[in-house]
PyMOL Python script that loads the backbone (N, CA, C, O; Angstrom):
from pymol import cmd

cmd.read_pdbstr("""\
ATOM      1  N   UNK A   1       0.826  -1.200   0.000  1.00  0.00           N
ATOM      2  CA  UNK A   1       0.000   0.000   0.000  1.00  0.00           C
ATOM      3  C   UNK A   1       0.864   1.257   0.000  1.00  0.00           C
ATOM      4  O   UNK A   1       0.559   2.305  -0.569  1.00  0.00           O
ATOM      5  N   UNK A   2       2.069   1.019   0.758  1.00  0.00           N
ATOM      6  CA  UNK A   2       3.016   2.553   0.730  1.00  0.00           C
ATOM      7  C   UNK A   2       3.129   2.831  -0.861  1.00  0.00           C
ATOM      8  O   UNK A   2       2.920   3.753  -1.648  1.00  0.00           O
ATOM      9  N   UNK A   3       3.618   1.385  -0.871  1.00  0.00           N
ATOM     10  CA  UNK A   3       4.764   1.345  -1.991  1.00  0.00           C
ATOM     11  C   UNK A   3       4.031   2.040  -3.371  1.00  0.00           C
ATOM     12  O   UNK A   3       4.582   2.663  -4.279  1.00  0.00           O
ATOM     13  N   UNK A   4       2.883   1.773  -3.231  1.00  0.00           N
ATOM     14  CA  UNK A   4       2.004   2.697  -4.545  1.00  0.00           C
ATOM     15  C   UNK A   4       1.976   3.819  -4.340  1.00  0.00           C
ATOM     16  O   UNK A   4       2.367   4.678  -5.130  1.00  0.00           O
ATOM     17  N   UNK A   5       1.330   4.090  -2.818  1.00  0.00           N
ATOM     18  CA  UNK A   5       1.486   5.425  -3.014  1.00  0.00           C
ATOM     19  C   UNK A   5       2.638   6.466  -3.659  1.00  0.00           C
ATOM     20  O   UNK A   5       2.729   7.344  -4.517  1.00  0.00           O
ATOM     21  N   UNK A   6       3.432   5.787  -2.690  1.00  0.00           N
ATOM     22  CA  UNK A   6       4.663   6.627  -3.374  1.00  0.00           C
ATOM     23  C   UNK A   6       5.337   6.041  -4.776  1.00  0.00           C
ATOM     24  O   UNK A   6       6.434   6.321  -5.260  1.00  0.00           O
ATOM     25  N   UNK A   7       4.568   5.359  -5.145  1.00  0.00           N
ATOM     26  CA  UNK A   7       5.137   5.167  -6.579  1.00  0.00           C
ATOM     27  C   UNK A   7       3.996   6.566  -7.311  1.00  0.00           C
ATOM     28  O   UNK A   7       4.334   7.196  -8.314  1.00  0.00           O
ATOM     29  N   UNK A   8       3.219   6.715  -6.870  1.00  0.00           N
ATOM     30  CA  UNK A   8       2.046   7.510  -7.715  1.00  0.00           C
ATOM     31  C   UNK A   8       2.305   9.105  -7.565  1.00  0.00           C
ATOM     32  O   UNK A   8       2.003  10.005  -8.349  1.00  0.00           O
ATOM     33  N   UNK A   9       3.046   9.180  -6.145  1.00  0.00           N
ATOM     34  CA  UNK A   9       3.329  10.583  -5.592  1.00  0.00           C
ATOM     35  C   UNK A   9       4.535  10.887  -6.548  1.00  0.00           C
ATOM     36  O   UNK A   9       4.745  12.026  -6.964  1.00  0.00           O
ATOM     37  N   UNK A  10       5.223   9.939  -6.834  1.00  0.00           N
ATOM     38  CA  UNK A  10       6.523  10.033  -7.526  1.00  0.00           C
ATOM     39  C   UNK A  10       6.274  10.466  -8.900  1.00  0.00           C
ATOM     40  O   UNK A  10       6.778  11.466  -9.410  1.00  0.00           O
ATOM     41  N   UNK A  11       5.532   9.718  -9.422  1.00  0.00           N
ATOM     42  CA  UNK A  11       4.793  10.437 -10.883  1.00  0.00           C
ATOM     43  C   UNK A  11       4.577  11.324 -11.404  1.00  0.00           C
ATOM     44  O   UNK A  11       4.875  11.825 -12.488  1.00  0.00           O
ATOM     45  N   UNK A  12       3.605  11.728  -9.995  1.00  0.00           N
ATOM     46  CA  UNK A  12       3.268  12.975  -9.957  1.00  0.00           C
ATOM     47  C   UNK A  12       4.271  14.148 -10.214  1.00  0.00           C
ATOM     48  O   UNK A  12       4.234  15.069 -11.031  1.00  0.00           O
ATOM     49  N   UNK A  13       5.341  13.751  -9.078  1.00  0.00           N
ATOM     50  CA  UNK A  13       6.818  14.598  -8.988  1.00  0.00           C
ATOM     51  C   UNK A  13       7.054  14.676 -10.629  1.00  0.00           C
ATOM     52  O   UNK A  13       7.295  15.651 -11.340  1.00  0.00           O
ATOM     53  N   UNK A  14       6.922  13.534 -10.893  1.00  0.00           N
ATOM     54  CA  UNK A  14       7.705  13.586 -12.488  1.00  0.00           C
ATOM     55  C   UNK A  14       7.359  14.699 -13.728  1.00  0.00           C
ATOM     56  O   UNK A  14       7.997  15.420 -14.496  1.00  0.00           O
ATOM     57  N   UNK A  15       5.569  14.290 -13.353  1.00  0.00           N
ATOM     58  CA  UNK A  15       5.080  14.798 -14.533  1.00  0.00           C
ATOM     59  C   UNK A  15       4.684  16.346 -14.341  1.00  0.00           C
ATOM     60  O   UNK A  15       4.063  16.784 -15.309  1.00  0.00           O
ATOM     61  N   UNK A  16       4.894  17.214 -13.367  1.00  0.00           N
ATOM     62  CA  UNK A  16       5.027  18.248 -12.545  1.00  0.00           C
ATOM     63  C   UNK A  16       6.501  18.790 -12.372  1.00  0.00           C
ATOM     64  O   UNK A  16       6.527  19.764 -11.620  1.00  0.00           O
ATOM     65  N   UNK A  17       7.698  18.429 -12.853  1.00  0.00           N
ATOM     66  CA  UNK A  17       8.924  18.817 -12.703  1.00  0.00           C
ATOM     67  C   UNK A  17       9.906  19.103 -11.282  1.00  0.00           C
ATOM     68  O   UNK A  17      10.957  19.611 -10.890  1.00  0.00           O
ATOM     69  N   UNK A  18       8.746  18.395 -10.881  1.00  0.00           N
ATOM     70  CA  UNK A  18       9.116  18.586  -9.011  1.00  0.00           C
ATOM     71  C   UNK A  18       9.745  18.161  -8.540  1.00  0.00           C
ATOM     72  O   UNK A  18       9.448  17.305  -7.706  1.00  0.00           O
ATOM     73  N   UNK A  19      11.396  18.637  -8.895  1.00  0.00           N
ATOM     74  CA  UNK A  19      12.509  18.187  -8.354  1.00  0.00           C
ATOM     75  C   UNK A  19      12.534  17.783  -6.504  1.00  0.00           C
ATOM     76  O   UNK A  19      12.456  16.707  -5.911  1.00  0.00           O
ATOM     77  N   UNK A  20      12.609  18.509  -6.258  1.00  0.00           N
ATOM     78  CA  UNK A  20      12.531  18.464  -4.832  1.00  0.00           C
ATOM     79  C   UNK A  20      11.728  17.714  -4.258  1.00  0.00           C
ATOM     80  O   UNK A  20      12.132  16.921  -3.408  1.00  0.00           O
ATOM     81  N   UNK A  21      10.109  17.823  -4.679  1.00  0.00           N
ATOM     82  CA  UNK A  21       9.727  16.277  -4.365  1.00  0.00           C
ATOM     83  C   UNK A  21       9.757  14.633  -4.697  1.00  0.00           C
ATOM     84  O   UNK A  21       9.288  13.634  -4.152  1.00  0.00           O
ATOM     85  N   UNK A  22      10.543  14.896  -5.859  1.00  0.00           N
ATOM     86  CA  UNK A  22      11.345  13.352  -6.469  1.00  0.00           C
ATOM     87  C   UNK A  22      12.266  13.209  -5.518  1.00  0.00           C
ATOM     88  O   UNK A  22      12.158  12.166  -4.874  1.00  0.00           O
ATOM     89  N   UNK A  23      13.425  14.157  -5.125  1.00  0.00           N
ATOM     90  CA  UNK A  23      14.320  13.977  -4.183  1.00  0.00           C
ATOM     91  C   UNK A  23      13.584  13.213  -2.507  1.00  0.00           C
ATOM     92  O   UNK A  23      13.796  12.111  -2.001  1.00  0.00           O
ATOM     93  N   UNK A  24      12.824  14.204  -2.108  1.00  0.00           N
ATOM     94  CA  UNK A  24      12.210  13.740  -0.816  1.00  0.00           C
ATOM     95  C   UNK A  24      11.603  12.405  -1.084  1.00  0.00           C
ATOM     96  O   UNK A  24      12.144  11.655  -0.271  1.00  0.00           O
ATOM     97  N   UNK A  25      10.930  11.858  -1.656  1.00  0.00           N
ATOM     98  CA  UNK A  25      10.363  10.606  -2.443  1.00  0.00           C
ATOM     99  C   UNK A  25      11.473   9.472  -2.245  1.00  0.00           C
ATOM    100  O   UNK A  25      11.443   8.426  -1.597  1.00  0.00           O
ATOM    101  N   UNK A  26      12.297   9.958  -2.904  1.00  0.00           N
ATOM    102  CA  UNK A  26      13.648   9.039  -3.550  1.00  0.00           C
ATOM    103  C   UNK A  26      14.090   8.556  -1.888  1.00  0.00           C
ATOM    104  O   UNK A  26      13.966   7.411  -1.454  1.00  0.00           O
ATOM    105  N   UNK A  27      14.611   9.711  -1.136  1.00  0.00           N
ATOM    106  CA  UNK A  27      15.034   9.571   0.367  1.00  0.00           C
ATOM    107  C   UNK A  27      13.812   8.663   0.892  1.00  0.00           C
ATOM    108  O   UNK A  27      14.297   7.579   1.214  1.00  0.00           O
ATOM    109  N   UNK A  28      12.499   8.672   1.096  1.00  0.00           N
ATOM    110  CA  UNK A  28      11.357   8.285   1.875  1.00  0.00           C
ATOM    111  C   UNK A  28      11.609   6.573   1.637  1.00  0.00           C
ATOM    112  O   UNK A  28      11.862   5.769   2.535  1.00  0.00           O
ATOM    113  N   UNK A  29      11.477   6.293   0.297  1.00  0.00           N
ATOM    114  CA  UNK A  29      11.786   5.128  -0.525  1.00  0.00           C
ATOM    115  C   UNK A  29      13.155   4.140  -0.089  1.00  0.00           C
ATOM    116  O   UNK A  29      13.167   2.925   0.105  1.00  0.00           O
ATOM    117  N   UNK A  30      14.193   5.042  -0.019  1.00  0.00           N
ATOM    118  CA  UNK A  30      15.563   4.457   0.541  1.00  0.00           C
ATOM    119  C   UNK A  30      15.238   4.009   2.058  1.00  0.00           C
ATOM    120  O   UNK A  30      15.532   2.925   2.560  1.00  0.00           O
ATOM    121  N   UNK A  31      14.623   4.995   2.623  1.00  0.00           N
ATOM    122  CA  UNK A  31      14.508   4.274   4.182  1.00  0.00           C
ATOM    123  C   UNK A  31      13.825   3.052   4.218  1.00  0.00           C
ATOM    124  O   UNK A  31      14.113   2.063   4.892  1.00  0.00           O
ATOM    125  N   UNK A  32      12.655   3.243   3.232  1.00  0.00           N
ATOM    126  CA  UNK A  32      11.634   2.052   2.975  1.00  0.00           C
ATOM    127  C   UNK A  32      12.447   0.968   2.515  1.00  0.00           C
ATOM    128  O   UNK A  32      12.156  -0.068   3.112  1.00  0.00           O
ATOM    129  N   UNK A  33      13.197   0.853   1.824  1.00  0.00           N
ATOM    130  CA  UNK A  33      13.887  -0.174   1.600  1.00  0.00           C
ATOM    131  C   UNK A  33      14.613  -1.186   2.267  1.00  0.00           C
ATOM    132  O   UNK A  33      14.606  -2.417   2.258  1.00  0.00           O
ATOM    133  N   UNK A  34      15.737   0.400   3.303  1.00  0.00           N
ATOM    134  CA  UNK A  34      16.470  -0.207   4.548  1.00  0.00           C
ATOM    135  C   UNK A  34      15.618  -0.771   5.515  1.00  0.00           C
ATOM    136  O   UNK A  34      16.108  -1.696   6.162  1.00  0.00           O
ATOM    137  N   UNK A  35      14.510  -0.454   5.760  1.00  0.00           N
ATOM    138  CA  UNK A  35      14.143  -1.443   6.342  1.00  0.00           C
ATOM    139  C   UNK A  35      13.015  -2.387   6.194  1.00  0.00           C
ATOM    140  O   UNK A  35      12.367  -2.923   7.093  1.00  0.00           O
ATOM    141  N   UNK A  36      12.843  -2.539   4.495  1.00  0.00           N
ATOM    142  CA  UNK A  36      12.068  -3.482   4.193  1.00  0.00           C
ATOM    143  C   UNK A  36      12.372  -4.572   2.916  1.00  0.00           C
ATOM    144  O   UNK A  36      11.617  -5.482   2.572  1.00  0.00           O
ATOM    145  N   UNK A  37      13.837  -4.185   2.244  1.00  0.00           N
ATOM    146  CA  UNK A  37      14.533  -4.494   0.962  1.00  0.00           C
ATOM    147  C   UNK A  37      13.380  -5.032   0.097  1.00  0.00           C
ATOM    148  O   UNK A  37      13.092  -6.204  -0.146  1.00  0.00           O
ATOM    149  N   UNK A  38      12.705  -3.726  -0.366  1.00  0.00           N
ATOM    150  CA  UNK A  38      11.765  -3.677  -1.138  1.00  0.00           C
ATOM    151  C   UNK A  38      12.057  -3.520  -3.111  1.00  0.00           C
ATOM    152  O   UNK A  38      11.528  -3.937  -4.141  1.00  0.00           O
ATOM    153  N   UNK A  39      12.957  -2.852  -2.800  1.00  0.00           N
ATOM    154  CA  UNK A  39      13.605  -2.443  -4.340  1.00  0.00           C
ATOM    155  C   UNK A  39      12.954  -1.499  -4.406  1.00  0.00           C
ATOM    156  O   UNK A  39      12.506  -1.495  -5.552  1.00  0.00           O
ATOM    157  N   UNK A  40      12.476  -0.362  -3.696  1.00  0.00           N
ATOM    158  CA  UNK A  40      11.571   0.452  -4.231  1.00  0.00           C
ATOM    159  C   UNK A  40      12.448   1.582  -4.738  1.00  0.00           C
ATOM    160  O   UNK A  40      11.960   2.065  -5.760  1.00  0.00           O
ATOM    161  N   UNK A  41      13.348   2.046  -4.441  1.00  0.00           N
ATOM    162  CA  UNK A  41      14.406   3.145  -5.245  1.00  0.00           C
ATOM    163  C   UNK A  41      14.834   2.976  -6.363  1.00  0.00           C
ATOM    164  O   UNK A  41      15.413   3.846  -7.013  1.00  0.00           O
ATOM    165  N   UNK A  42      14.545   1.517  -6.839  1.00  0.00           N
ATOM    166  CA  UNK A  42      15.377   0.891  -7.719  1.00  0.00           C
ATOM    167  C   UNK A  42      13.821   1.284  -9.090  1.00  0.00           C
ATOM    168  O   UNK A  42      14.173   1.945 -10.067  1.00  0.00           O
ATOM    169  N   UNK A  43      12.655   0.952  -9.042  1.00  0.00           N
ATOM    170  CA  UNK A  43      11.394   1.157  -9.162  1.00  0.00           C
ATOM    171  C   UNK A  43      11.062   2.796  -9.893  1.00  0.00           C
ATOM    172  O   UNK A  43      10.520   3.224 -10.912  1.00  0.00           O
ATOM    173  N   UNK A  44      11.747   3.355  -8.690  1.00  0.00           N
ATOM    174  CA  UNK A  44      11.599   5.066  -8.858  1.00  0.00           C
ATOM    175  C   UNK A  44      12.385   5.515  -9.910  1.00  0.00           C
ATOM    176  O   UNK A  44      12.037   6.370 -10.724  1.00  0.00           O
ATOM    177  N   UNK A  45      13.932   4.665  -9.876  1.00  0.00           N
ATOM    178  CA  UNK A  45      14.827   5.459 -10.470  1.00  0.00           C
ATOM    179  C   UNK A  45      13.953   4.825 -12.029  1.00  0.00           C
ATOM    180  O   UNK A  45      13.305   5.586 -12.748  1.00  0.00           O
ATOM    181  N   UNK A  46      14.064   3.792 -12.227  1.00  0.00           N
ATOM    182  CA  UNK A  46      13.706   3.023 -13.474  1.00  0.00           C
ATOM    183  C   UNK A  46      12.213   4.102 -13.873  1.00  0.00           C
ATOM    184  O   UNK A  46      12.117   4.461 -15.046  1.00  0.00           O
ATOM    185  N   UNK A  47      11.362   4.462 -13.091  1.00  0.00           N
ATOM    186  CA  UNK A  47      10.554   5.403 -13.762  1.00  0.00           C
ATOM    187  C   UNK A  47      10.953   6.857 -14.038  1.00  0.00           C
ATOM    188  O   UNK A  47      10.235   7.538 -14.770  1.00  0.00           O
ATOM    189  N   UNK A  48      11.807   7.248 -13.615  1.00  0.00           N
ATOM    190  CA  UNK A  48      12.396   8.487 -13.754  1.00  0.00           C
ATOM    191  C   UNK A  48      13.339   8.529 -15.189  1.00  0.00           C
ATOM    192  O   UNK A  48      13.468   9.475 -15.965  1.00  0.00           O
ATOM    193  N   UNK A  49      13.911   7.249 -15.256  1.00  0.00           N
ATOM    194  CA  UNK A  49      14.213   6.823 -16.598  1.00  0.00           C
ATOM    195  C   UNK A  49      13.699   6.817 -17.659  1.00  0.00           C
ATOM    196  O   UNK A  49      14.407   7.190 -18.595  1.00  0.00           O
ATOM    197  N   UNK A  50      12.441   6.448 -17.921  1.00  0.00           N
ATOM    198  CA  UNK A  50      11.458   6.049 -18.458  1.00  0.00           C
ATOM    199  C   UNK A  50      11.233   7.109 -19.005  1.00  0.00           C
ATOM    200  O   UNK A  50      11.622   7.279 -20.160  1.00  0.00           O
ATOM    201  N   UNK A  51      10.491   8.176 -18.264  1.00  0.00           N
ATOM    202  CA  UNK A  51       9.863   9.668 -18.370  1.00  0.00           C
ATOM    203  C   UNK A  51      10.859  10.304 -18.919  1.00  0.00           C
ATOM    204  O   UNK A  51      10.432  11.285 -19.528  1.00  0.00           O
ATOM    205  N   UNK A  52      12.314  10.164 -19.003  1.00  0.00           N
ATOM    206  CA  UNK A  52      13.305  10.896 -19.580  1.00  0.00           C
ATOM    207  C   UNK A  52      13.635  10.246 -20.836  1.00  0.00           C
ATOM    208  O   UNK A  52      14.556  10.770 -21.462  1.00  0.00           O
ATOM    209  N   UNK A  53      13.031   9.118 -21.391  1.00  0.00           N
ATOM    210  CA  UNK A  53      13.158   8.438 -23.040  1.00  0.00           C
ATOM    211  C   UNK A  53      12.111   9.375 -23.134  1.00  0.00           C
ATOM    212  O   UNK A  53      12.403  10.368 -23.800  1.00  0.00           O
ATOM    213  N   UNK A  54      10.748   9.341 -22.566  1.00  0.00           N
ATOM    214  CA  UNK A  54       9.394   9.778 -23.564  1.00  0.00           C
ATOM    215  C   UNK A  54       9.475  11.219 -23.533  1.00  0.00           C
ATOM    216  O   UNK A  54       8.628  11.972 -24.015  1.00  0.00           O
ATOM    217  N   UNK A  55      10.795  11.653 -22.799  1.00  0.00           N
ATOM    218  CA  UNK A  55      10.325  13.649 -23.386  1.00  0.00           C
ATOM    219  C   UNK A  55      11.169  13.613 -25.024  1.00  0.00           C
ATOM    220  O   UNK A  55      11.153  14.609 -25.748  1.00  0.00           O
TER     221      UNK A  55
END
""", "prot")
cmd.dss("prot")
cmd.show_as("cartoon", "prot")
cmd.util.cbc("prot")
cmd.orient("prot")
């Protein structure tokens, strides 16, 4: 349930240019990871990727 959210909040960041909240995201995600080894940074970065082929 996090993990969407902030996959969706992250999107958002994306498609909004919202550096600063991709950053805070990215950090929120890393903790989530450390203590759940979720891959979720790994998730974020790969969509941040993504959005930077389709501009």
């Amino acid at each position: 349930m996090l993990e969407t959210r902030l996959i969706t909040q992250y999107l958002t960041a994306l498609r909004t240019d919202d550096s600063l909240g991709q950053a805070r995201l990215l950090a929120v995600a890393a903790d989530y990871d450390h203590h759940n080894g979720s891959g979720l940074v790994e998730q974020l970065e790969a969509l941040s990727l993504n959005g930077q082929e389709a501009a």
